[in-house]
Backbone bond lengths (Angstrom), bond angles and torsions (degrees), N, CA, C in turn:
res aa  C-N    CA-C-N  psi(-1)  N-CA   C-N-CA  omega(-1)  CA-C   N-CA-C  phi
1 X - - - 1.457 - - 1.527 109.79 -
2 X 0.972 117.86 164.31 1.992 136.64 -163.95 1.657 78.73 -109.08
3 X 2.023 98.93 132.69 1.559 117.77 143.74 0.943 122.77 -49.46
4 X 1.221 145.27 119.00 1.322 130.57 136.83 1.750 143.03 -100.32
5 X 0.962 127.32 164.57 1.698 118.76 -161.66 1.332 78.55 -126.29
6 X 1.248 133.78 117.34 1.826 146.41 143.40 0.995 125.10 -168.12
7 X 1.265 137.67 -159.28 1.071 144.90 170.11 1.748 110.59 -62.85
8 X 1.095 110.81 0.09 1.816 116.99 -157.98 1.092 91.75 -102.37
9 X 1.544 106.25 162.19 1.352 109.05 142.58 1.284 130.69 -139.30
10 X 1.200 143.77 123.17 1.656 150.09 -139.90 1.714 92.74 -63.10
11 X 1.295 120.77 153.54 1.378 134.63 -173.38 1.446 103.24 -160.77
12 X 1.705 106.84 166.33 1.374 101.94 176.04 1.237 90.25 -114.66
13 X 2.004 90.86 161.42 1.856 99.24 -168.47 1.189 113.14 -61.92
14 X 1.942 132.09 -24.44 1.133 123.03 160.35 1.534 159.42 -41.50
15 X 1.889 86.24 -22.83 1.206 97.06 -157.75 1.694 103.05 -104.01
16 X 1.682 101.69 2.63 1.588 99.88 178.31 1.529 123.30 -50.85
17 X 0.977 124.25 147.56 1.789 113.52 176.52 1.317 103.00 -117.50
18 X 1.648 141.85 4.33 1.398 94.74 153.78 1.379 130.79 -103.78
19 X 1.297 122.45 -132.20 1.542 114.58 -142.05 1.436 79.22 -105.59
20 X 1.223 126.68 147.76 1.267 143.41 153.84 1.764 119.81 -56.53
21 X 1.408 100.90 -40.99 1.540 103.53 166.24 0.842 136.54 -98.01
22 X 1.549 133.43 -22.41 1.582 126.29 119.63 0.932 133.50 -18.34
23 X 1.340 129.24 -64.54 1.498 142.31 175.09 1.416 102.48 -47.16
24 X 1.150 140.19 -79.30 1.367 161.71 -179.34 2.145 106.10 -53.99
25 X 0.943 110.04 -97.20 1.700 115.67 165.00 1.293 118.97 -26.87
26 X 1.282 105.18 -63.07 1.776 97.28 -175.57 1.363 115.09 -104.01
27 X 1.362 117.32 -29.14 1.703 113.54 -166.59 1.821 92.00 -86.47
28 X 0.746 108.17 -31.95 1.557 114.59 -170.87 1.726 115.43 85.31
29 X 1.359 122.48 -175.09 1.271 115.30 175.98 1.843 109.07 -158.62
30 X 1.097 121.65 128.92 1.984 110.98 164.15 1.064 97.91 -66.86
31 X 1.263 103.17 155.90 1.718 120.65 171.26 1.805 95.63 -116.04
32 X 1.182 149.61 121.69 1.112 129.59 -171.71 1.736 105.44 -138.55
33 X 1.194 106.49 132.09 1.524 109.40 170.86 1.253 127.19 -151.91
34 X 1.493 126.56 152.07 1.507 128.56 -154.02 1.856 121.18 -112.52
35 X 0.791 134.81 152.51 1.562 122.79 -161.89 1.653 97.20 176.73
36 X 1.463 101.06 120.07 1.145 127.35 156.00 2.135 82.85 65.04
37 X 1.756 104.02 78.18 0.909 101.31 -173.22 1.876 160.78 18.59
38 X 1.452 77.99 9.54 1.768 105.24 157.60 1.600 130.40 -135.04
39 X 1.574 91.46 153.36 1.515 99.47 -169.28 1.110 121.63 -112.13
40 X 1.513 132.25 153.92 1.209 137.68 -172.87 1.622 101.66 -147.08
41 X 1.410 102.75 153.47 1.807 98.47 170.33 1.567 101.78 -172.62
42 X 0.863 114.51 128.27 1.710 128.65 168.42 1.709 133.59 -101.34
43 X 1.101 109.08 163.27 1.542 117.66 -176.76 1.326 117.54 -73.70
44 X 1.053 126.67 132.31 1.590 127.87 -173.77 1.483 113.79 -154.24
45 X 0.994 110.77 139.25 1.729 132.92 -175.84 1.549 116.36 -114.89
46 X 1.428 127.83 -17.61 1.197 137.67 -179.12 1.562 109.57 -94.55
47 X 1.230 119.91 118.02 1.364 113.70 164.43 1.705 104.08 165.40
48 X 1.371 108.49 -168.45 1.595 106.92 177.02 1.324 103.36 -161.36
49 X 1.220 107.80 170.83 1.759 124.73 157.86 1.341 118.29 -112.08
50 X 1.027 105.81 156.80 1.450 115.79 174.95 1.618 127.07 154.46
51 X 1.050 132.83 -177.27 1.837 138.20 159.52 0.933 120.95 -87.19
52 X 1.502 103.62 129.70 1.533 125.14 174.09 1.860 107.64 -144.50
53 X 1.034 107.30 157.36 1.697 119.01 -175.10 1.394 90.79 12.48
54 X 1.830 122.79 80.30 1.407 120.09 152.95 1.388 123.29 74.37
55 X 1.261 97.11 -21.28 1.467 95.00 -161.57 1.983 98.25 -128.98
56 X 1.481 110.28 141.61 1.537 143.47 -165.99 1.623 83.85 -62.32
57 X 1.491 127.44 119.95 1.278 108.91 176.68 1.706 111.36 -133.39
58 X 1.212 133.68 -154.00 1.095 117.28 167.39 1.832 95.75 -157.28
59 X 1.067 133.62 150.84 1.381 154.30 176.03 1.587 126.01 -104.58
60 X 1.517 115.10 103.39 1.352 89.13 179.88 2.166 90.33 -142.30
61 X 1.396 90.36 162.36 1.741 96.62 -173.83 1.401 97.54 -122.83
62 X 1.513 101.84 139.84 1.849 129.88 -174.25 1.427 119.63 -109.60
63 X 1.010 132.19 42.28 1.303 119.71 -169.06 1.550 117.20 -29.99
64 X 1.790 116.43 138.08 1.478 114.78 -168.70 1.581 134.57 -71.54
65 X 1.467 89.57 17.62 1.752 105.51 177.83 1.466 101.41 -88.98
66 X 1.413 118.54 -40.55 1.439 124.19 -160.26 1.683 104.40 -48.23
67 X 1.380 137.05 134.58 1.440 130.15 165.07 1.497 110.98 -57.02
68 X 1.895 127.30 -26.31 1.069 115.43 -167.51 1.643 125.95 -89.85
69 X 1.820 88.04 -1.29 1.486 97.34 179.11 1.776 104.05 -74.94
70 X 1.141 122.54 -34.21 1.543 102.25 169.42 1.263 131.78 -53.50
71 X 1.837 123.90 -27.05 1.079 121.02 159.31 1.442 111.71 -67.15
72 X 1.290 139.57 -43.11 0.871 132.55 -173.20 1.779 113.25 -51.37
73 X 1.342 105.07 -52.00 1.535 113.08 -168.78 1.876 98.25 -57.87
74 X 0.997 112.98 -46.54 1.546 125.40 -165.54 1.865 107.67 -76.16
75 X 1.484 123.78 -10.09 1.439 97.50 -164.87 1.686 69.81 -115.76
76 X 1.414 106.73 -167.62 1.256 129.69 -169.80 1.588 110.82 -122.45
77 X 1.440 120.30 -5.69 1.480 148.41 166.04 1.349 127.87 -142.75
78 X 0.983 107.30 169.18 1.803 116.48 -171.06 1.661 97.13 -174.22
79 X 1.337 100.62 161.89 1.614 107.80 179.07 1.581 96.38 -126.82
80 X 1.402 116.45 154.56 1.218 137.78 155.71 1.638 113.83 -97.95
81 X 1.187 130.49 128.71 1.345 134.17 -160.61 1.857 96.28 -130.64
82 X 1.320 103.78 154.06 1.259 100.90 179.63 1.920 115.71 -158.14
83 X 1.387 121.52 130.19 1.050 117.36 -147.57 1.751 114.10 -124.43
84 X 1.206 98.79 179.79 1.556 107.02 -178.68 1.566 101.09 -87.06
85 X 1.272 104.63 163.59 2.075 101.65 -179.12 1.321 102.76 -85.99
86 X 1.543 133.54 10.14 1.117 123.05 176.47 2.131 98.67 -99.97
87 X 1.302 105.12 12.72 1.210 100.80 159.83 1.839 121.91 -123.55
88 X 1.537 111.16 18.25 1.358 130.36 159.02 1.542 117.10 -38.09
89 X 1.188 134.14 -59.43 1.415 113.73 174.35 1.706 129.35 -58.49
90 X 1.679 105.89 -26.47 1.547 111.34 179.94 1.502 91.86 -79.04
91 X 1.289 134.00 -7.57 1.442 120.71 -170.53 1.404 102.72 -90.86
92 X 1.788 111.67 -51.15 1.311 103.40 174.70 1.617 138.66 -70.03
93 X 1.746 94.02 -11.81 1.654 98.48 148.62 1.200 129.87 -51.51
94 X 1.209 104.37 -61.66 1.545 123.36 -164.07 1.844 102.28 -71.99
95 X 0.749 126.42 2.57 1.596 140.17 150.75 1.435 131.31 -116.46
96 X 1.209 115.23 8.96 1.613 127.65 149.14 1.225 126.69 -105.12
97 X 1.350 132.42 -20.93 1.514 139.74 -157.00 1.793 94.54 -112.99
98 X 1.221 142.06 138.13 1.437 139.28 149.13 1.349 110.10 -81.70
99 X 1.247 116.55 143.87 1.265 138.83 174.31 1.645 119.77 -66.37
100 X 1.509 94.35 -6.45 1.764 102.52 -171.81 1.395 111.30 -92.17
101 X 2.060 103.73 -21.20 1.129 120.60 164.90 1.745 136.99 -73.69
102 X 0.991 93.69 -17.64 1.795 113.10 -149.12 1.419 103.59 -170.30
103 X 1.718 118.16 149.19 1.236 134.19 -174.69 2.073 92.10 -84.65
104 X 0.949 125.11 76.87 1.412 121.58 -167.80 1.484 113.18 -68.41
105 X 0.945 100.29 -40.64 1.938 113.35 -175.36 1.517 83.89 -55.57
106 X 1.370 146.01 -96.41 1.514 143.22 -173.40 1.358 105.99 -36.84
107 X 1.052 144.63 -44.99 1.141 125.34 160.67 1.757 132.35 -67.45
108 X 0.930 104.91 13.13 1.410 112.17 177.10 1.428 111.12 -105.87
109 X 1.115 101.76 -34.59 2.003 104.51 175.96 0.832 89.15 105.92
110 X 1.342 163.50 -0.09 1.190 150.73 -161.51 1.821 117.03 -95.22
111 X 0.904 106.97 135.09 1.714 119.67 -165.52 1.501 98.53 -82.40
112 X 1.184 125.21 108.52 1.377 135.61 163.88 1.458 136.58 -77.09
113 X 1.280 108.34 104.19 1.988 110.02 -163.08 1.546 100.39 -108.46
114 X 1.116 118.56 -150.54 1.398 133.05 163.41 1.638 107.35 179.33
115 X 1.325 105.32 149.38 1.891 137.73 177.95 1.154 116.36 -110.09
116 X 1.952 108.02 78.65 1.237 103.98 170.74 1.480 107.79 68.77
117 X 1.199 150.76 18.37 1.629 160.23 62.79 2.023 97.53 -166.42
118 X 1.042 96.28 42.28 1.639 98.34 178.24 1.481 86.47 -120.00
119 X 1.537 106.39 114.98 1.690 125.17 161.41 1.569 112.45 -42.44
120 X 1.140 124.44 142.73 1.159 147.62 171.27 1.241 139.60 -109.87
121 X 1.844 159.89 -161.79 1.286 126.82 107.76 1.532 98.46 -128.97
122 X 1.190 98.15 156.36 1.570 115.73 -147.20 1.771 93.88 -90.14
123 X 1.502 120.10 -22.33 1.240 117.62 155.29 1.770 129.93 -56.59
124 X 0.934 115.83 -32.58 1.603 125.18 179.53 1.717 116.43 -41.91
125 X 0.912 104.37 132.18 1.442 95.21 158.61 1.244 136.77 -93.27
126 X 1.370 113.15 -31.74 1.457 122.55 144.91 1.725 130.94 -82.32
127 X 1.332 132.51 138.62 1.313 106.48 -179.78 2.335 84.83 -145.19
128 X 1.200 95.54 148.87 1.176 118.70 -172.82 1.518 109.77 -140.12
129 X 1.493 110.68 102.17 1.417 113.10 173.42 1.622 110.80 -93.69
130 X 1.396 124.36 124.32 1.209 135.30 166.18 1.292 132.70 -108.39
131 X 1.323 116.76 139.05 1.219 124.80 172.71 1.928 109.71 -100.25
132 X 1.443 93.20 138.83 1.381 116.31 -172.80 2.068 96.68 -64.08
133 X 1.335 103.86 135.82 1.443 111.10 167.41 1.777 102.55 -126.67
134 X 1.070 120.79 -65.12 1.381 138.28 -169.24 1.520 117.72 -104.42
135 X 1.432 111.35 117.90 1.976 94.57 159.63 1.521 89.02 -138.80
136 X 1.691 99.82 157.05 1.660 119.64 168.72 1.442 100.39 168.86
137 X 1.499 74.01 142.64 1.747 106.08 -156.81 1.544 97.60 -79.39
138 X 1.051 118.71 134.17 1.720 125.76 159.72 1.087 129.04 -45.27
139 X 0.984 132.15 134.78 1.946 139.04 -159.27 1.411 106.33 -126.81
140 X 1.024 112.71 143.72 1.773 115.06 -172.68 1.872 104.03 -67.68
141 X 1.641 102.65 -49.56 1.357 116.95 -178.92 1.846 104.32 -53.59
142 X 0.593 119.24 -34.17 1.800 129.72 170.30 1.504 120.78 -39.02
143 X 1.577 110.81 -41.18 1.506 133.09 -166.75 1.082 121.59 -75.98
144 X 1.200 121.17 74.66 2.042 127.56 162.82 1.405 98.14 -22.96
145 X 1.073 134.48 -58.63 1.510 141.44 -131.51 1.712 82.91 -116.57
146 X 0.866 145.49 79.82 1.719 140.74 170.23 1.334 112.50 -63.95
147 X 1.691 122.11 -34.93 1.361 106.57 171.71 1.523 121.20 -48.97
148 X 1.511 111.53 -30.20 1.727 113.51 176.12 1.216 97.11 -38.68
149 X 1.220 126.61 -57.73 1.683 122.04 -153.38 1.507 107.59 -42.22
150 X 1.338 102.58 -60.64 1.379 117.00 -155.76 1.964 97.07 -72.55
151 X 1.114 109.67 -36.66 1.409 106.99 -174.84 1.585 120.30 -79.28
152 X 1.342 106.60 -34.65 1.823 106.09 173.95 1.108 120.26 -95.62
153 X 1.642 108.72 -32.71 1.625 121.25 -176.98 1.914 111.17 -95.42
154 X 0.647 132.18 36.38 1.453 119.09 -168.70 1.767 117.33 -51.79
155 X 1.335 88.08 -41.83 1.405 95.93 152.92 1.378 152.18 -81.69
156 X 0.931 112.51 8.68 1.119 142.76 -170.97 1.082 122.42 26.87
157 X 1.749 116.57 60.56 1.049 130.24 -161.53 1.786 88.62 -118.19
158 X 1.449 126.73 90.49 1.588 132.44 -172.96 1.060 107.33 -55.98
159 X 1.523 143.44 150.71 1.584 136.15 140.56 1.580 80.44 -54.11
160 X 1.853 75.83 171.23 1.444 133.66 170.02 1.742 103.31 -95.28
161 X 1.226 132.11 118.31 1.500 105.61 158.21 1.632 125.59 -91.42
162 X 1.179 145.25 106.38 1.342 140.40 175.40 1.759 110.67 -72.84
163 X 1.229 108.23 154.90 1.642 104.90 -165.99 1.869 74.49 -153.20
164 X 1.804 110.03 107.11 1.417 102.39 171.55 1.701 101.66 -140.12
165 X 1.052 116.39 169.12 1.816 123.82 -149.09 1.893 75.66 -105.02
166 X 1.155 92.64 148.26 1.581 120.81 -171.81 1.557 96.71 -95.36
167 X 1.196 137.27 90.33 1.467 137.24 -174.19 1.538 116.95 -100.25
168 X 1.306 89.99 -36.19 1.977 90.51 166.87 1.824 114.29 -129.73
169 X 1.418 105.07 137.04 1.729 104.09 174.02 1.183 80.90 -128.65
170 X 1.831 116.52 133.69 1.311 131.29 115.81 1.424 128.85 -93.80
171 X 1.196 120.12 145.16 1.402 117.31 178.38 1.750 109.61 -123.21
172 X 1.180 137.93 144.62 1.231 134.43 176.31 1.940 123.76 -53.02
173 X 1.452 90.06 117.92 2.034 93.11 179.62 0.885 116.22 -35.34
């Protein structure tokens, strides 16, 4: 694990105690990543934790409209950040506004750090730096369940799924 000097303090991804679907489902989370010296990161509710090939990983899906999936495709890390509900309105900004439109991160209030050059926000209480292992885009032919298609995708605009190894957790002192 990486030192860090902040308000944080480094943890292993095991030893987190809350709920994975809380955290993710209801509290929500940014996914945020930087490329070609700028950053972008959005709100997301889809994803998971868990093990895969050995290694502590985390799961999250981009559909290819999002502006932040190009950072995503282009850096080699990204963090998942995760917050108190007294930071709910910068969350539901930062998942309504595109970044292609507007400098959103400054408009969100949100305090911008970085881990070893993976963006952060210094508000979070949880922070999870990942490294990219896996991406592939969802295929209609893929779908046990075909009504999904018609009900999430109408547009048929697929996530992306990313599958990246959880290499740094801080959580707030």
């Amino acid at each position: 694990m990486t030192s860090f000097k902040s308000e944080f303090k480094p943890v292993k991804p095991e030893s987190i105690q809350q709920n994975a679907f809380e955290m993710i489902g209801k509290d929500w989370m940014l996914v945020t990543a930087e490329a070609d010296g700028k950053c972008n990161s959005m709100t997301a509710s889809w994803g998971g934790l868990g093990v895969l090939w050995n290694k502590n990983v985390a799961y999250v899906f981009i559909r290819p409209q999002r502006h932040t999936k190009n950072f995503v495709d282009q850096a080699e890390t990204f963090t998942l950040t995760f917050y108190d509900e007294g930071h709910r309105k910068a969350l539901n900004y930062m998942g309504s506004v595109s970044g292609k439109d507007e400098d959103k991160i400054k408009g969100s209030g949100l305090t911008l750090k970085h881990i070893d050059g993976t963006p952060y926000f210094d508000e979070a209480r949880v922070v999870m730096r990942c490294r990219k292992l896996f991406a592939q885009d969802l295929k209609p032919e893929s779908f046990i369940d075909t009504a999904l298609i018609e009900k999430v995708y109408p547009e048929k605009d697929f996530h992306t799924m990313y599958v990246a190894e959880i290499t740094d957790v801080l959580v707030r002192a």
